[in-house]
BAVEX-817567 format. One line per field, with one value per residue (C-alpha): residue number from 0; x, y, z. Coordinates in steps of 0.25 Angstrom, whole numbers, always signed. Example, Ala and Ser with C-alpha at 12.3 -4.5 7.8 and 13.67 -1.06 7.14 Angstrom:
% BAVEX-817567
nr c(0, 1)
u c(+49, +55)
v c(-18, -4)
w c(+31, +29)
***
This chain:
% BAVEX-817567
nr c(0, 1, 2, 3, 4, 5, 6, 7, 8, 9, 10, 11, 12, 13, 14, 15, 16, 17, 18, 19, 20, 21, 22, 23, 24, 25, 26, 27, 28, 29, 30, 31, 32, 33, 34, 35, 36, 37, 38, 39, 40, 41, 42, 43, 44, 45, 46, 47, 48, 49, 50, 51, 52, 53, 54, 55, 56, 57, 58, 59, 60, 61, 62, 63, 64, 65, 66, 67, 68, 69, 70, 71, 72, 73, 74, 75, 76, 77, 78, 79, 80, 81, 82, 83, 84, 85, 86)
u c(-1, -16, -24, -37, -48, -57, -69, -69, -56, -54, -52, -38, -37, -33, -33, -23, -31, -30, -23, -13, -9, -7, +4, +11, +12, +25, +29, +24, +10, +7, -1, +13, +19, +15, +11, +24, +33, +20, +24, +40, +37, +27, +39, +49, +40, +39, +55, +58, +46, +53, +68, +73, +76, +77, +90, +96, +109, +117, +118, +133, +140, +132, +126, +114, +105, +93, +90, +76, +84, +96, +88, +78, +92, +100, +112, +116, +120, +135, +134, +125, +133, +144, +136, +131, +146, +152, +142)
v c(+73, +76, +77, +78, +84, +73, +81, +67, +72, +84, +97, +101, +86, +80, +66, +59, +54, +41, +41, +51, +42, +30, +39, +42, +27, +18, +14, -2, -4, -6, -20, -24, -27, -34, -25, -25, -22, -11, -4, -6, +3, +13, +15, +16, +26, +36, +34, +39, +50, +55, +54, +41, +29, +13, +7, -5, -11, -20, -33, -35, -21, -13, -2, +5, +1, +10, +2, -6, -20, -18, -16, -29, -36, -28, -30, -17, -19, -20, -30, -38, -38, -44, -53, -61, -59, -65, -76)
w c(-60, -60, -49, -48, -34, -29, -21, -12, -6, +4, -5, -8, -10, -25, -29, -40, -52, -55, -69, -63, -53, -61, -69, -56, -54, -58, -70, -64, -61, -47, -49, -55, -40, -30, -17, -11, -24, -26, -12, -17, -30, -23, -13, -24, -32, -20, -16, -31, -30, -17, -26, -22, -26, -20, -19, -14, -12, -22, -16, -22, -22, -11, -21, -21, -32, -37, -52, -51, -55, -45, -33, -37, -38, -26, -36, -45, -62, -59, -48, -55, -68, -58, -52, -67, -71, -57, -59)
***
């Protein structure tokens, strides 16, 4: 990433460029989300930055759940295929 000196700042100071930022964003837009799912993805981005990840819990077996659909739906791919088949 490129940075750039701004002489408004004090020295030894460096201020991100514009485009170089807008690369460092998420692969969603930010005017996409509402303010509160914005603040959910900012969070997420610097939990994987830092080398973490969300989970949640599967609402039927118990298990931890770290794919984007399953912790939307607090049910994992195996309980959910049991789920529609039970139905």
């Amino acid at each position: 990433m490129q940075t750039e000196e701004n002489p408004g700042v004090q020295t030894g100071a460096l201020e991100i460029s514009g485009r170089d930022n807008l690369e460092s964003t998420a692969l969603t837009p930010s005017w996409v989300f509402d303010p509160d799912e914005r603040q959910f993805h900012e969070l997420e981005a610097k939990v994987r930055e830092a080398g973490f990840r969300l989970a949640v819990r599967c609402r039927v077996c118990g298990s931890w759940l770290v794919a984007d659909r399953s912790r939307t739906e607090h049910i994992g791919p195996v309980c959910r295929g049991r789920v529609s088949v039970d139905a």
